[in-house]
TORDREN-278497 format. One record per atom (N, C-alpha, C, O): residue in one letter; x, y, z. Coordinates in steps of 0.05 Angstrom, whole numbers, plus 5000, padded with zeros to 4 digits. Example, Ala and Ser with C-alpha at 12.3 -4.5 7.8 and 13.67 -1.06 7.14 Angstrom:
REM TORDREN-278497
A526448865156/A524649105156/A526449345156/A528549345169/S525749555142/S527349795143/S525850015157/S526850235161/
This chain:
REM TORDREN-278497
X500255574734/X498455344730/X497455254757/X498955254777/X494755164760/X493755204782/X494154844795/X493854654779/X494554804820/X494454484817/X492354364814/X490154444823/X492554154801/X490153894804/X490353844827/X492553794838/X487753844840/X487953714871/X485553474870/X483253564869/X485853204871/X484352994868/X483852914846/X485752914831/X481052784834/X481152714809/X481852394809/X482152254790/X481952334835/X483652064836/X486552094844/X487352184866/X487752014824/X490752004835/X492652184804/X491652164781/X494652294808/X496052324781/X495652114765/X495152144741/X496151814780/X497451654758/X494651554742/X494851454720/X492551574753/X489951524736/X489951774708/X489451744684/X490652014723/X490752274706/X492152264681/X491352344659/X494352174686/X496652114668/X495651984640/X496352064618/X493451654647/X492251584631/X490351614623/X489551404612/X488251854624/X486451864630/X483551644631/X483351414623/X481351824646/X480351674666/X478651484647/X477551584628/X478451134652/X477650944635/X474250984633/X472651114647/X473850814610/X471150754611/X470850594627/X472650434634/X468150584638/X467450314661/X465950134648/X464150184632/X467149884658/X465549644646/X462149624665/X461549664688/X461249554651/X457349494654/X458049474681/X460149454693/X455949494688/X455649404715/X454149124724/X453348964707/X453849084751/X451348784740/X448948874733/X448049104737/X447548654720/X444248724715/X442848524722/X441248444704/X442748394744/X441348284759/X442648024773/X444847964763/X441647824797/X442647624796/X443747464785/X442847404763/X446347324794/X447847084782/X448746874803/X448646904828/X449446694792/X451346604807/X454646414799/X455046324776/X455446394807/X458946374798/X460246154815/X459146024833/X462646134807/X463945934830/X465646134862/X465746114886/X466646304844/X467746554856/X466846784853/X466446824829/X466246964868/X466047304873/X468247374889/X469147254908/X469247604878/X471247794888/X469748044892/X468548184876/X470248084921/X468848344926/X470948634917/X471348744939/X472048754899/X474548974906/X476148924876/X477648734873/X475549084858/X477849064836/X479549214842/X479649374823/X481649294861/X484349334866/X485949084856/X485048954838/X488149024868/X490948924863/X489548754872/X488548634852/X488548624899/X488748434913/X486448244891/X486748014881/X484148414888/X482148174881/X482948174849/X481847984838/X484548334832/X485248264811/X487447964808/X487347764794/X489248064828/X491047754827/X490147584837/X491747394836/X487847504852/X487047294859/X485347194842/X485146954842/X483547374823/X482547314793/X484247114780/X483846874776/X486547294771/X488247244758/X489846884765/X490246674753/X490246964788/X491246664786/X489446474795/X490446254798/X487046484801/X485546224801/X484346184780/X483045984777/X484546414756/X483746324729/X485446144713/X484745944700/X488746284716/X490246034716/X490845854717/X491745694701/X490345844742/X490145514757/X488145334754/X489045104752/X485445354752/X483345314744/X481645494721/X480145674728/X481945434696/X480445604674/X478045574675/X476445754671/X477245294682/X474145194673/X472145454701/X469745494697/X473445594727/X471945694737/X470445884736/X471046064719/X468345924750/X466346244739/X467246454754/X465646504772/X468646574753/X469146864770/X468147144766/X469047274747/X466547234779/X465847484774/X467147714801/X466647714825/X468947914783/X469448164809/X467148464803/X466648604783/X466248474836/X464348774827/X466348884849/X467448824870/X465849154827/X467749364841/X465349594838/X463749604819/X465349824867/X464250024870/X463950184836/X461950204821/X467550294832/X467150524810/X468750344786/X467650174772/X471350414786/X473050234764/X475050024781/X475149984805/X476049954767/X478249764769/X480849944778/X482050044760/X481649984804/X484150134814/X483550404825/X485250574829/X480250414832/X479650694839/X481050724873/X481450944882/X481350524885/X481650584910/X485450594913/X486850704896/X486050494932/X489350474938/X490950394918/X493350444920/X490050284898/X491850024875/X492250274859/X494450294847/X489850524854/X491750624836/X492650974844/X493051164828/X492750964871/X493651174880/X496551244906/X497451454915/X497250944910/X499750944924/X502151054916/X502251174894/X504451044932/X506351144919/X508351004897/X510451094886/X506950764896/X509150644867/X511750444876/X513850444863/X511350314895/X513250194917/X513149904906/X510949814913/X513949794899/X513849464896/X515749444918/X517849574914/X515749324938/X517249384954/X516749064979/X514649014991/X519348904982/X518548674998/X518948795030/X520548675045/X517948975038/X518049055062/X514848895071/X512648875060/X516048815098/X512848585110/X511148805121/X511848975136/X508248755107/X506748835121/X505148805145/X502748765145/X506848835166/X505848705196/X508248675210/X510448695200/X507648615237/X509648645256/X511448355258/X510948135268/X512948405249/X515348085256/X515347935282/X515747695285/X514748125305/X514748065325/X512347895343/X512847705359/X510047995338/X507447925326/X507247695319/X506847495333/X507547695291/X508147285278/X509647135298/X508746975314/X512047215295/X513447005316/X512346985337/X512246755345/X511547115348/X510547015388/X508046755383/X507246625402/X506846715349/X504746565354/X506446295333/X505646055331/X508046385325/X508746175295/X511646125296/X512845925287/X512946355309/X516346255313/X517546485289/X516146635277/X520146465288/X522046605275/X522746525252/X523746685235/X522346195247/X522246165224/X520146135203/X520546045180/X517846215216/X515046195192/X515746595190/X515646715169/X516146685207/X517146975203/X518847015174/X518047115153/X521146905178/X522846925152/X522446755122/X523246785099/X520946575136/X518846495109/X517546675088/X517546695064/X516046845114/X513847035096/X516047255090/X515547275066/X518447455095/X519847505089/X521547505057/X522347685041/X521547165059/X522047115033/X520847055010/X521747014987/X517847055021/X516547025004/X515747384986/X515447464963/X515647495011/X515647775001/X517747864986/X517347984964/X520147794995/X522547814964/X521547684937/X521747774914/X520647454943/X520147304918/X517647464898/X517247454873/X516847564913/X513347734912/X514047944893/X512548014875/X516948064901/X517448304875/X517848214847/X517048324826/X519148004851/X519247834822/X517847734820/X518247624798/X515647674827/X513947494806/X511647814795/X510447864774/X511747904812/X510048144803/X511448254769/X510048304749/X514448294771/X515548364745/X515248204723/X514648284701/X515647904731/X515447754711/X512347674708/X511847484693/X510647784719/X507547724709/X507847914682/X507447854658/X509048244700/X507848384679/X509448434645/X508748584627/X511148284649/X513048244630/X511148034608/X510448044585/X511047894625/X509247504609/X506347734603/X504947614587/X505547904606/X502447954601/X502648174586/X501048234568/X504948334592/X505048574570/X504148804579/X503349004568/X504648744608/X503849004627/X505249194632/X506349214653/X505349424606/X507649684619/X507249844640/X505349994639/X508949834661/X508149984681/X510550104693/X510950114717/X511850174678/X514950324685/X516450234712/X517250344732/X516449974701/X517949844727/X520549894723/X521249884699/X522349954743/X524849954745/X525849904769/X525650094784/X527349644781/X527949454801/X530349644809/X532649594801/X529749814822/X532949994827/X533149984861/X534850134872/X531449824876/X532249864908/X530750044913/X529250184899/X531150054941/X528850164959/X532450354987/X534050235001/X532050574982/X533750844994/X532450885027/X530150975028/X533450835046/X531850965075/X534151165079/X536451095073/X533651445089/X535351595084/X534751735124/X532451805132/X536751755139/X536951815154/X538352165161/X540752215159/X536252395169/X537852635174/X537652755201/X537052995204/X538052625217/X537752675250/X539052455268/X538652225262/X540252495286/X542052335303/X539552185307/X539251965299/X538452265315/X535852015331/X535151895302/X535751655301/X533951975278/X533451805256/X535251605257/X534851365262/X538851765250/X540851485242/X540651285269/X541251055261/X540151305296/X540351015307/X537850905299/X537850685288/X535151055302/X533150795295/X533750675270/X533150435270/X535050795241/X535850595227/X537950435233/X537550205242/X539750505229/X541450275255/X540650045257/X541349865243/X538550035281/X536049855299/X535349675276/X536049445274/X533549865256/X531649795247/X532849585220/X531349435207/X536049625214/X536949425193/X537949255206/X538149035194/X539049255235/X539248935247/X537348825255/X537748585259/X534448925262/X532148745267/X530948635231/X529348445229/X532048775206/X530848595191/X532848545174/X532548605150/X535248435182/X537348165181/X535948005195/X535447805182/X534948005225/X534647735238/X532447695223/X532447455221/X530247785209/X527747615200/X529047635174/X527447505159/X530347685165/X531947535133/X531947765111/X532347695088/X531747925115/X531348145103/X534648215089/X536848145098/X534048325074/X537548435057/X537348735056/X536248875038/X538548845081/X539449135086/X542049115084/X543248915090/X543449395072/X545649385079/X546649805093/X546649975075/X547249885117/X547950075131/X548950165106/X548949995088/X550050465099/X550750635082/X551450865105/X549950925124/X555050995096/X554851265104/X554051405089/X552951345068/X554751715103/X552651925086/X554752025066/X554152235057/X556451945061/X557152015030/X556151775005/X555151844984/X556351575009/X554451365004/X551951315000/X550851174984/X550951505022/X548251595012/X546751774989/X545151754970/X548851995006/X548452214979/X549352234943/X548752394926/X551251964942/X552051874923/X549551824898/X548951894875/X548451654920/X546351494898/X543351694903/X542151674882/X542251834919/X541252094920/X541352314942/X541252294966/X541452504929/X543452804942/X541352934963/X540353144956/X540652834988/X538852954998/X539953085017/X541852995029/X538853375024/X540753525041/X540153445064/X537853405072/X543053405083/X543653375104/X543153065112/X542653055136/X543152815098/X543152555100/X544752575112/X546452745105/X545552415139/X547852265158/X548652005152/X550751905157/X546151875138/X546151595132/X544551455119/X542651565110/X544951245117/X543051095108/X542050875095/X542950885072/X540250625099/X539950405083/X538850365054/X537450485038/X540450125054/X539250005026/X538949765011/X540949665003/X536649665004/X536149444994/X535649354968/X534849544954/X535749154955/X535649124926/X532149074924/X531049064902/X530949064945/X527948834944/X526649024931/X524448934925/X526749224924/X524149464907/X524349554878/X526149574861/X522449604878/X522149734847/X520149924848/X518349914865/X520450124830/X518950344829/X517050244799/X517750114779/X514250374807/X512550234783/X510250514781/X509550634801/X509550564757/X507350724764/X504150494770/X503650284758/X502950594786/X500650394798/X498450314782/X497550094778/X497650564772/X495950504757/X495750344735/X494350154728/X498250494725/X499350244694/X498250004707/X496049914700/X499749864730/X499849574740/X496949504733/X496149364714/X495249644755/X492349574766/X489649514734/X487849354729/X491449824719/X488949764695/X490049554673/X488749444656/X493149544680/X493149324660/X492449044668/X491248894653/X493048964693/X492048694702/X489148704702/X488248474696/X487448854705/X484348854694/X483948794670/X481848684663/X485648864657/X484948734619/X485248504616/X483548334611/X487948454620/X489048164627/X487247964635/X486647764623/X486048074665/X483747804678/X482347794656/X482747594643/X480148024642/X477947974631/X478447964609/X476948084593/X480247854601/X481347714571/X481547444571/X481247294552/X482347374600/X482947084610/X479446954615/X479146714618/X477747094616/X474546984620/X473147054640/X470946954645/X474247244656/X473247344677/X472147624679/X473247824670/X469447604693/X467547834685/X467447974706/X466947914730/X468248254692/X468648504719/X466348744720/X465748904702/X465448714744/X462448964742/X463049174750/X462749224774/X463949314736/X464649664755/X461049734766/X459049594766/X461650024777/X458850114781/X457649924800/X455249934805/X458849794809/X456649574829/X457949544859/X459549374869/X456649794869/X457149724903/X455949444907/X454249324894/X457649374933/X457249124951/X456149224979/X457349334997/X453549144977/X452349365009/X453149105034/X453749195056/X453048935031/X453148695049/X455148385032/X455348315009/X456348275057/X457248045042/X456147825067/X456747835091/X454447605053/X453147415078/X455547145064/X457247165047/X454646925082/X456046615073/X454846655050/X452546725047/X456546615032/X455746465000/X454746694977/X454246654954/X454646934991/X452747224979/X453947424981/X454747505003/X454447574956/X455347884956/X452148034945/X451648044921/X450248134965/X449448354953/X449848624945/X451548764956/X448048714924/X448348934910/X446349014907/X444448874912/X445549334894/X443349374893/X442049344864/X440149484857/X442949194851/X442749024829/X442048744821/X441348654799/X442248614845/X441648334847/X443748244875/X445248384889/X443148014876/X444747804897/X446947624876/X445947544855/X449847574882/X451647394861/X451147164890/X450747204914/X451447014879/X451346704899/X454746624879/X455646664856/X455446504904/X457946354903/X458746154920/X458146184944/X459845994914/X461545764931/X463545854947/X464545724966/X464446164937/X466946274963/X466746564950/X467546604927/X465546744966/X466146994969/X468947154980/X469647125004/X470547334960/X472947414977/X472847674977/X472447794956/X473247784998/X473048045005/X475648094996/X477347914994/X476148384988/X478948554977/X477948784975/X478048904953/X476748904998/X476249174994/X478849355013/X479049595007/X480049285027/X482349355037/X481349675063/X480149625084/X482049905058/X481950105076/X479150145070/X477950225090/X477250125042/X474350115045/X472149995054/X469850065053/X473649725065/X472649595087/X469749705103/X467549605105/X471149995112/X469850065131/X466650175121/X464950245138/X466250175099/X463650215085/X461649935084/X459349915076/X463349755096/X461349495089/X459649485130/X460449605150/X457649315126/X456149355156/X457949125169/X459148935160/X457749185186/X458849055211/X462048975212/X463148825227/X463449205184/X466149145192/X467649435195/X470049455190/X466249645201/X467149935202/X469449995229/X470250205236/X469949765238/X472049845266/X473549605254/X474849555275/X474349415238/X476149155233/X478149335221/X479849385238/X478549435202/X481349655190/X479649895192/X477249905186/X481150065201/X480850345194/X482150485171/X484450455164/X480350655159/X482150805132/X483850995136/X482951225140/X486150965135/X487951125152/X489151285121/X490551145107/X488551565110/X488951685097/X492151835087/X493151965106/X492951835074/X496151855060/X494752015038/X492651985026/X496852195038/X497252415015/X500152425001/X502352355008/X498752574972/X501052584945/X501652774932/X499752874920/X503652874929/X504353064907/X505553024889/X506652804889/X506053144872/X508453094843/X508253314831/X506253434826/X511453394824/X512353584814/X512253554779/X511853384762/X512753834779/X512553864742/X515253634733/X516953574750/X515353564714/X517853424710/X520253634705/X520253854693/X522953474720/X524953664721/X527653664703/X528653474691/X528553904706/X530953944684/X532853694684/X532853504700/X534853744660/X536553544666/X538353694688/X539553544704/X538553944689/X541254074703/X539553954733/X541053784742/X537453974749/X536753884766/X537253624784/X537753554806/X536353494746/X536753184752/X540853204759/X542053054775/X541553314750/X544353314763/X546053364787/X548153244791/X544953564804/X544453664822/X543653444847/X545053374866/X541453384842/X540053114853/X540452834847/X539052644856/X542752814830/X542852424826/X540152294814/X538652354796/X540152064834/X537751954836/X536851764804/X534651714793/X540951684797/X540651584769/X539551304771/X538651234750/X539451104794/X538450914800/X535550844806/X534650654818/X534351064795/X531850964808/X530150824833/X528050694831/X531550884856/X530450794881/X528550964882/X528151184873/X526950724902/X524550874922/X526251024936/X528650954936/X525651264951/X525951414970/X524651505000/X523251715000/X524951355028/X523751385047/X525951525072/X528451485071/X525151635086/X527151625108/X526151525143/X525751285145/X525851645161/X526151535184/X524751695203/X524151615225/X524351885196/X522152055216/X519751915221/X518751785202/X518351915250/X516051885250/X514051865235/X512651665233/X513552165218/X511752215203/X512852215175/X513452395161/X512851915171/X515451875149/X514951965119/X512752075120/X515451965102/X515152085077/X516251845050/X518451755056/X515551755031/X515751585010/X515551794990/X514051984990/X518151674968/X518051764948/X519051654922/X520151434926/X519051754893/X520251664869/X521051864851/X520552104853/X522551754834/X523651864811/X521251734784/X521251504774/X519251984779/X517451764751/X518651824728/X520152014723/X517651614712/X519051514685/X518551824676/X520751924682/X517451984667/X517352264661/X519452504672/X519352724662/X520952444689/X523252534713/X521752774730/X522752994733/X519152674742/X517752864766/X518752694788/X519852474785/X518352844816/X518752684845/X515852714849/X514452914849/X515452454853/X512052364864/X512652344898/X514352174903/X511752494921/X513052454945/X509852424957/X507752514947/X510052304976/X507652195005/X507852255022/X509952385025/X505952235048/X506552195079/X503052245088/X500752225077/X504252295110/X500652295127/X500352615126/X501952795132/X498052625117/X496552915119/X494452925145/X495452935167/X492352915142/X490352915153/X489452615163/X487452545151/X490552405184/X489852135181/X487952035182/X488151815170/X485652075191/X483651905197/X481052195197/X481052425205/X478551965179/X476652225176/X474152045204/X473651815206/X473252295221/X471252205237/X469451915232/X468051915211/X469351715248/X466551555231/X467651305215/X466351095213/X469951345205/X472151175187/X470751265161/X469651115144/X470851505159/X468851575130/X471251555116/X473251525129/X471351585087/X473151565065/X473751795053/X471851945056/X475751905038/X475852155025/X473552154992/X471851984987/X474052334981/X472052384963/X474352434936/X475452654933/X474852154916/X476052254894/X479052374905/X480752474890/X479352364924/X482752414921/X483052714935/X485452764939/X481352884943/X480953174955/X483153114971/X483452904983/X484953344971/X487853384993/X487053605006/X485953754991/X487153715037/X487653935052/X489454135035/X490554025016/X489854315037/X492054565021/X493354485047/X495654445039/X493354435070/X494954465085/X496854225089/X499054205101/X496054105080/X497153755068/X499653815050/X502053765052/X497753975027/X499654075010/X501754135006/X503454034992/X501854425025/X503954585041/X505154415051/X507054365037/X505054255076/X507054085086/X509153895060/X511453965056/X508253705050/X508753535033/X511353745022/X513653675026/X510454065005/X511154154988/X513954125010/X515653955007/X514054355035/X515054315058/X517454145048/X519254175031/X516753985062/X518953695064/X520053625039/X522153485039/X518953695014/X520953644991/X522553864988/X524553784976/X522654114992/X524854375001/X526854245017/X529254225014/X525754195031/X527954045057/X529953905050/X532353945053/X528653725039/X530553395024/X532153604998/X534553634992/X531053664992/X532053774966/X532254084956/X531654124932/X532854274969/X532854514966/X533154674933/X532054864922/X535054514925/X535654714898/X532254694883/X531554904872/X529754444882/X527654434873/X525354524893/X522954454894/X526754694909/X523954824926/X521854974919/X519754984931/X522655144895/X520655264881/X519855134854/X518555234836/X520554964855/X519154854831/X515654754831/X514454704852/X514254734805/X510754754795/X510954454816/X512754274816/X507954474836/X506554174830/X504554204825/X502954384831/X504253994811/X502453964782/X499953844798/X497753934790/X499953624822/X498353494828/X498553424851/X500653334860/X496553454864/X494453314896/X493653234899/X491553284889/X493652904918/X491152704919/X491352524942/X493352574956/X490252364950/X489652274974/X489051914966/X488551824944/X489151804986/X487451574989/X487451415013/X487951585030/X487151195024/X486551035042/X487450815039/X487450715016/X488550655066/X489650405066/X488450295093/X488250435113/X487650035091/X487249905116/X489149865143/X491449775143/X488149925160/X490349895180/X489049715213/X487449785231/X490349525211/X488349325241/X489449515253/X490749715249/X488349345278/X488049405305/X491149385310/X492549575315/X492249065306/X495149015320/X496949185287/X499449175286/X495549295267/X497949315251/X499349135238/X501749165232/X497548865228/X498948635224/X496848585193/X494348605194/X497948525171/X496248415148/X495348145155/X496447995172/X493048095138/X492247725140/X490647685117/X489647885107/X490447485110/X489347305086/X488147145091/X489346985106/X485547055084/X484746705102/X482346675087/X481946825068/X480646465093/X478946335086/X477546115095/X478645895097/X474846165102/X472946075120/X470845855108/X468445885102/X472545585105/X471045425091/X468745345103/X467745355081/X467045295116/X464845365130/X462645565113/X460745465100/X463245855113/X462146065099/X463246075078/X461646195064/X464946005065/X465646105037/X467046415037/X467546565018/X467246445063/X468246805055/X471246825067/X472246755089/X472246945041/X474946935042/X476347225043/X475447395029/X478447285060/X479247685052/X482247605054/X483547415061/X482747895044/X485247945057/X485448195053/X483548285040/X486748315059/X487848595066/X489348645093/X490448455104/X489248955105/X490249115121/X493049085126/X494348995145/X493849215097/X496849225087/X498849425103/X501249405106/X497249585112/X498549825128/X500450045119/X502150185132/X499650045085/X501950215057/X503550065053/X505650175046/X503649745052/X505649665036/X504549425015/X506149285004/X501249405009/X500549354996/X500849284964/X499349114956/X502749424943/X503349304922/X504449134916/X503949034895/X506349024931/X507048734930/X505948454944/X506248214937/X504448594972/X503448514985/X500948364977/X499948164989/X499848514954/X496948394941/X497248124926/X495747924924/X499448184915/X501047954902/X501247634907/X500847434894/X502147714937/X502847474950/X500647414963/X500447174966/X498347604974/X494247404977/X493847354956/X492147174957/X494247384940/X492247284910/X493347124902/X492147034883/X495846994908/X497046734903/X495346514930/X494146304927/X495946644951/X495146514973/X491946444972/X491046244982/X490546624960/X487746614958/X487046384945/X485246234951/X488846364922/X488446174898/X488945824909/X488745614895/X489445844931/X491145644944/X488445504967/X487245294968/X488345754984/X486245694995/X483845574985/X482945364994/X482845724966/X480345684950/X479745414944/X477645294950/X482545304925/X483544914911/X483844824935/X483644574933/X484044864951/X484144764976/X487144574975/X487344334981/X489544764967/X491344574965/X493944754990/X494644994992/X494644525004/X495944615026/X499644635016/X501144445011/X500244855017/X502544975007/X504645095024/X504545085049/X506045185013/X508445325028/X507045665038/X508145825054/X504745695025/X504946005020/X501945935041/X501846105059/X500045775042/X497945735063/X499345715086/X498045855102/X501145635096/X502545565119/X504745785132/X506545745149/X504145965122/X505246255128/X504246395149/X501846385152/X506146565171/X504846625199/X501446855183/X499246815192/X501746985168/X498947195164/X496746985155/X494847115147/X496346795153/X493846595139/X492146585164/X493046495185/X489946675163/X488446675180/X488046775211/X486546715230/X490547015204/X490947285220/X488447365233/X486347305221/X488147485257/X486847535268/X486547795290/X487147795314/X485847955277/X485748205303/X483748325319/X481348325312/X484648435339/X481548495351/X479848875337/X480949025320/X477348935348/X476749175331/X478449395343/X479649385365/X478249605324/X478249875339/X476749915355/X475049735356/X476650105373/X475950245393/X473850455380/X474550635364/X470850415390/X468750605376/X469850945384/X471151085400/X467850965357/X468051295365/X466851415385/X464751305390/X467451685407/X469151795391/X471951695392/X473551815378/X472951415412/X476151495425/X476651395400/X478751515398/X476351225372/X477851195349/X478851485336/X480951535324/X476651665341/X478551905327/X480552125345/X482452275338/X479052075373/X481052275384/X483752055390/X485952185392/X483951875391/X486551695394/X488251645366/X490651585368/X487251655343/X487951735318/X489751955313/X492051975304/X487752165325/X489052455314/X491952555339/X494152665336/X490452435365/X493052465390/X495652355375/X497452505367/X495652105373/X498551875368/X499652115341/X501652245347/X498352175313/X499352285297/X499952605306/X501452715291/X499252705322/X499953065340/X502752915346/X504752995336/X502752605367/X505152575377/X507552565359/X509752655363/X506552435338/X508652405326/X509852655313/X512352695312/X508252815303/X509453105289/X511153245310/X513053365301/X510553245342/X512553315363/X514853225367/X516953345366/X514252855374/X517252805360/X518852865342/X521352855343/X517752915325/X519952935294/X520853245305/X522953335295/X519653395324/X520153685315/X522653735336/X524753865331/X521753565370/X524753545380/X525953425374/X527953445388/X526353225355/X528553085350/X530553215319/X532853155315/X529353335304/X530053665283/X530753855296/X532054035286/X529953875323/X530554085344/X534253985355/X536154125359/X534053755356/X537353705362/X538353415387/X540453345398/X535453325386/X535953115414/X536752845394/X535652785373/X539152665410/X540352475397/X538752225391/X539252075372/X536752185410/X535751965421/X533051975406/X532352195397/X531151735402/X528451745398/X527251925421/X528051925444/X524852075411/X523752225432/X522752015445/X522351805434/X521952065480/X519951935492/X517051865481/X515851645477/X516252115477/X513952165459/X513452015439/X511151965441/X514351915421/X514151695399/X513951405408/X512751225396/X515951365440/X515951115444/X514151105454/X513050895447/X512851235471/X509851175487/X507651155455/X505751015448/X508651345446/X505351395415/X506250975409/X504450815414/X507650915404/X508450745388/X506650475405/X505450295394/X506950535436/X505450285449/X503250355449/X501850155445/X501550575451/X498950655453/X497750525427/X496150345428/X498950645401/X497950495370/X497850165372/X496650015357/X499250105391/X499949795383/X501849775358/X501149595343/X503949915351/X505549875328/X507349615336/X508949525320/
């Protein structure tokens, strides 16, 4: 069987691909426009329809509802912060740090219990989030990396490697963390069911309707102009398609595979009865799941960044992408090394300059965003679209007063040095991983310099 390579994402495939709602047919105007039917501008639909029913909201989205990141990630509900802890605090302190922290724990639950209250199946299962360490230098940076998120409030707990391999059997684990804050979800489910949901609640969604420009008060299209009292941007890593914001996130490209679904004698072999996410510690790190069907859906960086900040096309993967991906699941898992994958696909996530998400709103202009999640966006959307909803009522809260509200980064660096500094830091990093698999105890040099150059 030959693979699907693109198409979107499996998990669009799975259901197959929706009808699109109308598009616009000429001028309007509303109280709200949401530029982006992903996650982000769906829950911020969502709950300012809540909060306020009597309002006019209209979201135009390019193609459908979840065509971009919302419905091609790896399935992570996951309260890991998107942005640097270190970062917040130097401008807001340590304890607006562990604020947003906790709010990101809180962020996984309210996401379950939305989709519970709305009837949104999306094969959630709250089983924790696995970091799995197989290299002396991996196990200290985890180490590191679970006492730096105890001090911002985080609930890790160290694991030896029988402990590890307990709860899943990956060859040659030394160690490894684990948290209760995740759940594994398929994405799509989430994204197309919260689109029904909004536009059941009164809210009108335009597929088919690029956004060529967003001015104060105006989303055009090539359909008409929507006028609004607050425009919110949620186009996230496609950002870079709108004028004058093609260096604010860059679309930093992640690739997917998934295997045929596997035996039970497999599933035995491999554990993995808990349902965790699965990440480990390499540089060029890798995310993965157990889907409700029992395939391993696995990630990482393929190809990162396309010249220009152009975008991929439909989900198209490198074969050489492929190969690797396939690669690294032999590795982790040898007895399923030859096993079918069924599917290839790609997508894009925003990524600033400092690597830090933000949310805000420009009462002045009326134009409101959030994004540049940096891949940890599914829970992350959650918690702007609450915040959005906040901003908007103009009501000052626990969740407005959070260090990312009105985040601020500077641009990328024009081309060409955005792409040759792109593709250098990611060369660096595949070297590190290769001496440090090679046998050296320590983080390579090489990663710590890539790591200040990125601004991570």
């Amino acid at each position: 069987m030959e693979i699907i390579n693109g198409g979107v994402s499996f998990w669009h495939a799975e259901l197959g691909y929706p009808q699109r709602r109308a598009p616009l047919a000429g001028p309007v105007k509303v109280d709200v426009c949401i530029v982006g039917a992903g996650l982000t501008g769906l829950w911020a639909a969502y709950y300012l329809k809540k909060a306020a029913p009597s309002l006019e909201i209209a979201v135009l989205e390019k193609t459908f509802a979840g065509y971009g990141a919302s419905g091609r990630n790896g399935g992570w509900l996951t309260a890991a912060m998107a942005g640097s802890p270190e970062r917040y605090a130097k401008r807001h302190g340590v304890d607006a740090v562990r604020a947003l922290q906790q709010a990101m724990i809180e962020s996984v639950d309210e996401v379950m219990r939305v989709a519970e209250q709305e009837g949104i199946e999306a094969d959630i299962v709250k089983g924790g989030e696995l970091q799995v360490a197989c290299t002396a230098s991996q196990l200290a940076r985890l180490r590191d990396s679970v006492a730096e998120s105890l001090r911002w409030g985080g609930e890790e707990e160290l694991l030896s490697a029988p402990q590890t391999v307990e709860r899943i059997a990956v060859d040659g684990a030394l160690g490894g963390a684990y948290t209760p804050n995740c759940a594994r979800l398929q994405p799509a489910k989430l994204v197309r069911g919260l689109a029904e949901v909004v536009a059941n609640l009164g809210v009108t969604i335009y597929e088919s309707t690029p956004v060529t420009e967003i001015r104060p008060h105006q989303a055009c299209t090539p359909f008409g102009v929507v006028d609004a009292t607050y425009v919110l941007r949620a186009t996230e890593g496609f950002s870079s398609n709108m004028a004058n914001l093609h260096r604010l996130w860059i679309p930093m490209n992640s690739s997917m595979i998934v295997t045929e679904p596997l035996s039970p004698d497999a599933w035995d072999q491999i554990g993995w009865r808990g349902y965790e996410t699965l990440g480990d510690s390499a540089h060029m790190y890798i995310y993965a799941q157990r889907t409700a069907d029992d395939r391993i859906a696995i990630g990482g960086r393929g190809k990162p960044y396309r010249f220009g900040s152009h975008v991929d096309r439909d989900g198209i993967t490198s074969p050489e992408t492929i190969a690797e991906l396939r690669a690294i699941l032999g590795r982790l898992f040898p007895s399923v090394a030859n096993v079918r994958i069924d599917h290839a696909w790609s997508g894009v996530l925003g990524v600033p300059r400092d690597w830090c998400s933000t949310v805000g709103l420009d009462a002045s202009t009326g134009l409101g965003w959030a994004g540049g999640y940096v891949g940890h966006g599914v829970t992350t959307t959650n918690l702007a679209g609450r915040t959005l909803r906040d901003l908007v009522l103009a009501s000052d809260t626990a969740l407005t007063q959070l260090p990312w509200v009105d985040w601020k980064a500077r641009n990328w660096e024009p081309e060409p040095l955005r792409w040759i500094g792109v593709h250098s830091l990611y060369a660096a990093y595949r070297a590190a991983d290769r001496v440090e698999f090679g046998g050296r105890t320590t983080t390579s040099p090489i990663a710590t310099v890539a790591n200040v150059i990125s601004g991570r």
